[in-house]
N, CA, C and O atoms as a DFTB+ gen file, in Angstrom:
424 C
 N C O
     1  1      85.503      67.876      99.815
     2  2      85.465      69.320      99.660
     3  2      84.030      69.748      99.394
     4  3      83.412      69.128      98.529
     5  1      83.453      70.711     100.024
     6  2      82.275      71.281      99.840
     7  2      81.970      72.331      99.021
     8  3      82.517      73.432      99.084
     9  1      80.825      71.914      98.000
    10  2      80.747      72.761      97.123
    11  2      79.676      74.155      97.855
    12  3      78.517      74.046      98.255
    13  1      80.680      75.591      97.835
    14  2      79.673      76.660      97.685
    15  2      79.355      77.274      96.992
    16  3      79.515      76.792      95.870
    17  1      78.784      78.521      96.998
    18  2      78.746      79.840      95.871
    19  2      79.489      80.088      95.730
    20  3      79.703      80.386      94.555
    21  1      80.712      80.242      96.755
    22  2      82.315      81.038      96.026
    23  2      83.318      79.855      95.702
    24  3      84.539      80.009      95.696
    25  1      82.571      78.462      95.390
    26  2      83.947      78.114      94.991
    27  2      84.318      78.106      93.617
    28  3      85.275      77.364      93.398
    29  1      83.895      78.654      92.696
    30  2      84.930      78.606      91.636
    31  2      85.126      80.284      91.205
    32  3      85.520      80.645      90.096
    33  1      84.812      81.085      92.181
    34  2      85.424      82.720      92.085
    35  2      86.926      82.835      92.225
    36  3      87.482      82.122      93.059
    37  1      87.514      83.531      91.606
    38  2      88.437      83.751      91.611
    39  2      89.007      85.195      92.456
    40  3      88.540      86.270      92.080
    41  1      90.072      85.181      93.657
    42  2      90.272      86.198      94.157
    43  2      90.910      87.240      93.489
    44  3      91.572      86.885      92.514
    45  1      90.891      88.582      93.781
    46  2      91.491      89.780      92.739
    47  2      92.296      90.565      94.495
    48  3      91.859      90.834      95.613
    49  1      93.405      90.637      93.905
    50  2      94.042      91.465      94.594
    51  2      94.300      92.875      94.668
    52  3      94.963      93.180      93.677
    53  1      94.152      93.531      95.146
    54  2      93.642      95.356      94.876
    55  2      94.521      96.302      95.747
    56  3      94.091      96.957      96.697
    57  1      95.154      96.297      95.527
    58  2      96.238      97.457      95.822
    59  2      95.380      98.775      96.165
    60  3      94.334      99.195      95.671
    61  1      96.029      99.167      96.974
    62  2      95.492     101.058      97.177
    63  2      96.855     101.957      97.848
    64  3      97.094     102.017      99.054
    65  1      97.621     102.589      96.823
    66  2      98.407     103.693      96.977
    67  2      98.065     103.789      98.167
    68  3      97.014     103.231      98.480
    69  1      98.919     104.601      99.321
    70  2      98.911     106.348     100.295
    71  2      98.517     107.433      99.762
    72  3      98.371     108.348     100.572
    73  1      98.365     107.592      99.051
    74  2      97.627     108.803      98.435
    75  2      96.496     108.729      98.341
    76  3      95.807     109.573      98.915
    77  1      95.868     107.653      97.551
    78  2      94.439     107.051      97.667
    79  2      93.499     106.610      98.855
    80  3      92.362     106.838      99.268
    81  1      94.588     105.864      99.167
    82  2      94.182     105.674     100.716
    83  2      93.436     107.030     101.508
    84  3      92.411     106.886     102.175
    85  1      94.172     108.457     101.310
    86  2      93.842     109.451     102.303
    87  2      92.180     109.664     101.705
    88  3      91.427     110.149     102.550
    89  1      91.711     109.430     100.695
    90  2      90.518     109.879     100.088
    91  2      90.072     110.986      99.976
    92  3      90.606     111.836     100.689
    93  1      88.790     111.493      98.944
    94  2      88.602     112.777      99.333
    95  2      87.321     113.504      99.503
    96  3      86.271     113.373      98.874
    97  1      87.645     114.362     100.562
    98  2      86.036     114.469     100.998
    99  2      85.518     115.399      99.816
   100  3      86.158     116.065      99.003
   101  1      84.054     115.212     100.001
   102  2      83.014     115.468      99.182
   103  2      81.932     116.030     100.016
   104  3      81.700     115.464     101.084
   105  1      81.143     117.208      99.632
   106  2      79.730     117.735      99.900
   107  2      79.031     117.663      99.331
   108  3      78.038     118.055      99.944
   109  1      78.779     117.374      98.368
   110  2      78.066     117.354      97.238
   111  2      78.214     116.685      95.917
   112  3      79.222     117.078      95.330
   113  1      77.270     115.473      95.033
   114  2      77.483     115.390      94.170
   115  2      76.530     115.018      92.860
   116  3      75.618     114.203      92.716
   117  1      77.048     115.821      92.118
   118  2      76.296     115.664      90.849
   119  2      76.171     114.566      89.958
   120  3      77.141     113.961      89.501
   121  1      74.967     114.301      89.704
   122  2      75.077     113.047      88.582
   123  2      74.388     113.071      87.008
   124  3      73.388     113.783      86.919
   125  1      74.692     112.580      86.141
   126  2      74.667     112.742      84.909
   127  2      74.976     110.960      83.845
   128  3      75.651     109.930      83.825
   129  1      74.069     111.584      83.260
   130  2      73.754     110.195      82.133
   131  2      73.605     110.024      80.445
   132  3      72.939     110.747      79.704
   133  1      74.162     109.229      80.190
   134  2      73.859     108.928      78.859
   135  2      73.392     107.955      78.595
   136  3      72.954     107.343      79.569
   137  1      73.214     107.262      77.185
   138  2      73.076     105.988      77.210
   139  2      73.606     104.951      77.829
   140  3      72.999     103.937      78.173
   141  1      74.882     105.214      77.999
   142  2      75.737     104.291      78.227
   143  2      76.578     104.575      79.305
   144  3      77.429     103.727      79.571
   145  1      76.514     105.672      80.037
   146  2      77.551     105.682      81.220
   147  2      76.904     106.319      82.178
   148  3      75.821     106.629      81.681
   149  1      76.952     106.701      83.304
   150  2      76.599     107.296      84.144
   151  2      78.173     107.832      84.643
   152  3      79.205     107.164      84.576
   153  1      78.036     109.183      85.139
   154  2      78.866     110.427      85.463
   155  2      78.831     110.772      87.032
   156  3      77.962     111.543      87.438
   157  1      79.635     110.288      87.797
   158  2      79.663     110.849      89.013
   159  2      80.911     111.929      89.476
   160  3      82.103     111.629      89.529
   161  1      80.358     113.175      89.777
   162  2      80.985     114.115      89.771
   163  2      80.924     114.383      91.606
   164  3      80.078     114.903      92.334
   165  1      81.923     113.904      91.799
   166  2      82.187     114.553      93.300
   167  2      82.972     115.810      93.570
   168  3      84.063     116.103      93.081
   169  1      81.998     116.755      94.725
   170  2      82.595     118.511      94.790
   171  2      82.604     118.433      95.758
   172  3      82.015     117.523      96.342
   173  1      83.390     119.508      96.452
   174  2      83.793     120.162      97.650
   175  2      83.419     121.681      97.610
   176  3      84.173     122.473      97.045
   177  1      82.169     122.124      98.252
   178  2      81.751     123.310      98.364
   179  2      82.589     123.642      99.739
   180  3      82.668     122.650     100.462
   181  1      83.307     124.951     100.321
   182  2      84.021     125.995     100.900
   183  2      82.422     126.575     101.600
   184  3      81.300     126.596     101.093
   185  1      82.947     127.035     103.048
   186  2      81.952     128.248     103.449
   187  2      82.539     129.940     102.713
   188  3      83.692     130.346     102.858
   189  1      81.446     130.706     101.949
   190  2      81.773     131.629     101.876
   191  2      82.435     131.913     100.595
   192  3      82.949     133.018     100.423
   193  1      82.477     130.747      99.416
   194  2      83.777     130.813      98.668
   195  2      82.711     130.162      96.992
   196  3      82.609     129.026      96.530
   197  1      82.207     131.282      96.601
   198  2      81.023     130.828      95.379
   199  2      81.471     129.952      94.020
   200  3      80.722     129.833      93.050
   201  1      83.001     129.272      94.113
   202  2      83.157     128.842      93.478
   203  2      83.528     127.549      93.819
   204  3      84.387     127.576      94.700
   205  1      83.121     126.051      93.357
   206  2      83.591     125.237      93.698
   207  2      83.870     124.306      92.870
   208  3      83.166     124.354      91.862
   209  1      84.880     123.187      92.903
   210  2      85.881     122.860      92.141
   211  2      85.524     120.806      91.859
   212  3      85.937     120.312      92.908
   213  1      85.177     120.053      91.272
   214  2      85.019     118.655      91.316
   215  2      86.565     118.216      91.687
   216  3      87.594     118.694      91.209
   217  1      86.427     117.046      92.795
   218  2      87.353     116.805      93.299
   219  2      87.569     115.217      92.504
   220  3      88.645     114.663      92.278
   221  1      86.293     114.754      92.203
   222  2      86.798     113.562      91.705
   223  2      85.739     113.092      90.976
   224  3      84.646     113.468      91.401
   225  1      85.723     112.350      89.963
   226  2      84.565     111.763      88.688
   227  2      85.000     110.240      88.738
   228  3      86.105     109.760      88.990
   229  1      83.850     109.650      88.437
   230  2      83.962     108.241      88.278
   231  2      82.886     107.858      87.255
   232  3      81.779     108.395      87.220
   233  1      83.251     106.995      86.514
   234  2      82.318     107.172      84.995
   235  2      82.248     105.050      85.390
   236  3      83.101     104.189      85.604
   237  1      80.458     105.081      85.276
   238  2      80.309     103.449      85.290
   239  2      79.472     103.404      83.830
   240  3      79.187     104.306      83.042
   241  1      79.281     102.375      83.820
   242  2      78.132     101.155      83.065
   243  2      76.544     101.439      83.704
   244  3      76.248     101.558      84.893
   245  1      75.921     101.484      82.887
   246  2      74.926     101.529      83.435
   247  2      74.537     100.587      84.479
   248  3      73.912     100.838      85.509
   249  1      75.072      99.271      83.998
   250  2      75.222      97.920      85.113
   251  2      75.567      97.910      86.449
   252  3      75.146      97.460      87.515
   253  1      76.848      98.827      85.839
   254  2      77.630      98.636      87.429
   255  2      76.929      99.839      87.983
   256  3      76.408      99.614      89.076
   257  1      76.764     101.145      87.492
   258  2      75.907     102.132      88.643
   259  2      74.479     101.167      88.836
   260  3      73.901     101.695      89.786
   261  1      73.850     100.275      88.477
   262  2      72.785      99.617      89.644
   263  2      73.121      98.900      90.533
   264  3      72.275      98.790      91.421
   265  1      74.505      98.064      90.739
   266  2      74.947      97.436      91.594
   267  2      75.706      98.308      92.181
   268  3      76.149      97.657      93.127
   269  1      76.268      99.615      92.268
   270  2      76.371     100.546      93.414
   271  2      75.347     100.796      93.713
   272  3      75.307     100.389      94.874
   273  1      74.338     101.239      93.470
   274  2      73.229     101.721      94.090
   275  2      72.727     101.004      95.244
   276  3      72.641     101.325      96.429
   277  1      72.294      99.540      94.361
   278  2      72.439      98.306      95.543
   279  2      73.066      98.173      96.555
   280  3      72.436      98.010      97.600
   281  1      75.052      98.211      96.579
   282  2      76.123      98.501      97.162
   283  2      75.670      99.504      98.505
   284  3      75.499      99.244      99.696
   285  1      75.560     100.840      97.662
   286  2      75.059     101.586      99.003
   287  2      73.690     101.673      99.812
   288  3      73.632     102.143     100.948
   289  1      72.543     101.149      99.080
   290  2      71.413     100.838      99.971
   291  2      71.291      99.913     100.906
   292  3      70.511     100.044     101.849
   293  1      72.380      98.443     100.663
   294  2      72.275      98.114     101.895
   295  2      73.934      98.338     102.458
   296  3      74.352      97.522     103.280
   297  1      74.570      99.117     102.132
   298  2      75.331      99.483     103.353
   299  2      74.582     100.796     104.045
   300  3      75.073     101.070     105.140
   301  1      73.973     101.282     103.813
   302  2      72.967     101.852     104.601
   303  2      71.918     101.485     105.075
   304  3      71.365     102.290     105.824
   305  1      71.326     100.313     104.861
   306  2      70.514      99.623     106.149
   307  2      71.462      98.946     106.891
   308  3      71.109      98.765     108.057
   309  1      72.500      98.533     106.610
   310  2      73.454      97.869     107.438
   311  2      73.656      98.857     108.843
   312  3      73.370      98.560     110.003
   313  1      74.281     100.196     108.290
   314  2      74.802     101.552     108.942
   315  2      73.435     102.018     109.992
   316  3      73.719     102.403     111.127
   317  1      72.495     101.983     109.719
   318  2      71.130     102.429     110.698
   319  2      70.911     101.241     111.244
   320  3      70.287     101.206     112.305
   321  1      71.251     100.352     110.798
   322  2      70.505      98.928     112.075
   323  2      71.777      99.211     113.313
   324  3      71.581      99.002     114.510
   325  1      72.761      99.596     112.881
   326  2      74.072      99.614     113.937
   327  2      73.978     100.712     114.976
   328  3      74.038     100.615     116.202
   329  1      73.798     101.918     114.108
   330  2      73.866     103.939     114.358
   331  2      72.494     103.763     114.603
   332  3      72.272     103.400     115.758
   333  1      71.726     103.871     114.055
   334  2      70.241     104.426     114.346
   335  2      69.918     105.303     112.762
   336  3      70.837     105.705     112.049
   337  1      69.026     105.410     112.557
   338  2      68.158     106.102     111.607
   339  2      68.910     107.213     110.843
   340  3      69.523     107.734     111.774
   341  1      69.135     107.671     110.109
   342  2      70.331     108.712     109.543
   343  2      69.048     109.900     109.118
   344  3      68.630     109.869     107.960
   345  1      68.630     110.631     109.818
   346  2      67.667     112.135     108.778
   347  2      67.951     112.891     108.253
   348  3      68.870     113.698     108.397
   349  1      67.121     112.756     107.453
   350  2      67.034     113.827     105.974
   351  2      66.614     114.899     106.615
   352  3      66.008     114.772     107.679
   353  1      66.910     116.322     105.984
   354  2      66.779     117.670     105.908
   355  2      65.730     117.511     104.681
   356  3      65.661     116.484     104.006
   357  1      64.775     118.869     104.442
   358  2      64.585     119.102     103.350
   359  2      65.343     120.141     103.026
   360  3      65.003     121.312     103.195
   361  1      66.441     119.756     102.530
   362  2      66.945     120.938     101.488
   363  2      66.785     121.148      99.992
   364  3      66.079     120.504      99.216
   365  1      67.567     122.160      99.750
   366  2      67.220     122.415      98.342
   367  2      68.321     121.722      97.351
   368  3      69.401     121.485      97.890
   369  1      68.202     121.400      96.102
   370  2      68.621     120.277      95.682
   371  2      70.905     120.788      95.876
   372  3      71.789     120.049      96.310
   373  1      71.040     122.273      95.330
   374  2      72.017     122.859      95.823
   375  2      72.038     123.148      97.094
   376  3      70.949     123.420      97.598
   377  1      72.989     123.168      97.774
   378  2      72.906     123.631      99.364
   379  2      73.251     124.762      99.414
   380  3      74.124     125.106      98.618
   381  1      72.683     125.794     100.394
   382  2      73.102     127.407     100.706
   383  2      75.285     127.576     100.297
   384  3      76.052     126.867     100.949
   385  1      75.625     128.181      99.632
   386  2      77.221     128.630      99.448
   387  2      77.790     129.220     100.943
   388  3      78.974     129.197     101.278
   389  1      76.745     129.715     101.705
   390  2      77.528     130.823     102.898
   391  2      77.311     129.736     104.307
   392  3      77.546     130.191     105.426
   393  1      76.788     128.095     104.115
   394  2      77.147     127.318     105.210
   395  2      76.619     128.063     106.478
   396  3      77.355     127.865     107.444
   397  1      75.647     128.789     106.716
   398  2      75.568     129.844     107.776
   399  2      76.483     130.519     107.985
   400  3      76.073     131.637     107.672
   401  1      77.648     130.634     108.365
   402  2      78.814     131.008     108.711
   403  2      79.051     132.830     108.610
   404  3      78.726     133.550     107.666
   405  1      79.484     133.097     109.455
   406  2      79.833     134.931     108.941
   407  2      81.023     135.066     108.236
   408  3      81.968     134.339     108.541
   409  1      81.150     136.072     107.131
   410  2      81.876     136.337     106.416
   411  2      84.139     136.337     107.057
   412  3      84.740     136.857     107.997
   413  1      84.425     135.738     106.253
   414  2      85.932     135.833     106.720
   415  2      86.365     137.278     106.692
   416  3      85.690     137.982     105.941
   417  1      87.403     137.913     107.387
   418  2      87.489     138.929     107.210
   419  2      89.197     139.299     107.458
   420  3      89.677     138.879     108.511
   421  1      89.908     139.902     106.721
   422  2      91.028     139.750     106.905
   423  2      91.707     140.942     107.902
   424  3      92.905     140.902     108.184
């Protein structure tokens, strides 16, 4: 038997509801810190609609938000070596509320 890096890991089995499964989209999200946790506040901004609502929070370790960070930097060099280059806008740190869009009108 050959010894690797994963042989004495243990597998975790992880369930994910239908509900969870559908996920939820996000435009925007805010982040926030303490000593000890980091605060991820995911929102869904509306065209036209000045109020918007957090759809979902996830509270880490300071630990584990550097190994997401990690997590998503290289699944994003992964994602541009595949897609191509992903560009940035300069926007402003909030994004415009009215989406360009013309007003709804009933």
């Amino acid at each position: 038997m050959a010894d690797g890096p994963n042989t004495n890991q243990k597998q975790i089995s992880i369930e994910l509801s239908d509900e969870m499964a559908e996920g939820v989209y996000s435009n925007l999200a805010i982040i926030s810190h303490s000593q000890s946790e980091f605060v991820l506040d995911f929102i869904r901004m509306m065209p036209n609609v000045p109020k918007a609502k957090v759809k979902s929070r996830v509270i880490l370790t300071p630990q584990h938000a550097k190994r997401l960070m990690r997590a998503l930097q290289d699944n994003m060099n992964k994602f541009e070596k595949q897609f191509g280059s992903v560009a940035e806008t300069d926007q402003p740190a909030i994004p415009p509320m009215n989406f360009n869009t013309p007003k709804a009108q009933a």
